[in-house]
C-alpha positions in Angstrom: 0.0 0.0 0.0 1.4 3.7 -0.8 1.6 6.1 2.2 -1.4 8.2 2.6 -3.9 5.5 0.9 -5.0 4.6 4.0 -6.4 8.5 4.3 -7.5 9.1 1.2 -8.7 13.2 0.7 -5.7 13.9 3.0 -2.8 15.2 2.1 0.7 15.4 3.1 1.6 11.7 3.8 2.7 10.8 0.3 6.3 12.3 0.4 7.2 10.7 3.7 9.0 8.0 2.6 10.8 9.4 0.2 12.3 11.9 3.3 13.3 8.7 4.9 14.2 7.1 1.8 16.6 10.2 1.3 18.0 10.9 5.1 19.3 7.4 4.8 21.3 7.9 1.8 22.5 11.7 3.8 23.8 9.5 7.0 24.6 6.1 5.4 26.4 7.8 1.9 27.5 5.4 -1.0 31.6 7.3 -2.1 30.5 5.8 -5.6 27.5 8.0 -5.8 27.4 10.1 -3.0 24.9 12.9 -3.9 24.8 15.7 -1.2 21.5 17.4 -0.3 21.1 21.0 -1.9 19.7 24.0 0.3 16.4 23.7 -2.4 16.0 20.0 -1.4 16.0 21.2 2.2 14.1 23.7 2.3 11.5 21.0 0.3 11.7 18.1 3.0 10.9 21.4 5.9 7.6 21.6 3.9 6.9 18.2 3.2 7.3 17.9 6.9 5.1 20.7 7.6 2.5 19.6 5.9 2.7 15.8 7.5 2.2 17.5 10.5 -1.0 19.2 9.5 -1.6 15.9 7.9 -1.6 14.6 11.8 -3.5 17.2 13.4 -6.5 16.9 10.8 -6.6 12.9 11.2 -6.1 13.1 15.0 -9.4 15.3 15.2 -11.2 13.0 13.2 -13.9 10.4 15.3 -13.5 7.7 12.9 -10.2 7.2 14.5 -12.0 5.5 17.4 -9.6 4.7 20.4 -6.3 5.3 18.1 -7.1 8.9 18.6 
């Protein structure tokens, strides 16, 4: 299943694995194809991260969440 299917109408989940996917490349580099993060990528995963924590917020405040909430 893709992140953010399981809340579908929400956004702001779909990009979170690619952060992780990315910080583990950052702290674990390959020397044969190290690619170092740019200020513009940056400054894109501070947004992406922004909005997966509105993301939270909205499904915490919603009932169907049941006891999970």
């Amino acid at each position: 299943m893709t992140p953010g299917a399981q809340f579908p109408g929400v956004p702001g989940l779909k990009s979170l694995d690619r952060l992780r996917r990315r910080r583990n490349q950052a702290e674990y580099p390959d020397p044969a194809t190290y690619d170092p993060i740019t200020e513009d990528e940056a400054h894109d995963a501070i947004t992406t991260a922004l909005a997966a924590i509105d993301t939270a917020r909205t499904l915490t405040s919603r009932l169907e969440l049941g006891l999970f909430r």
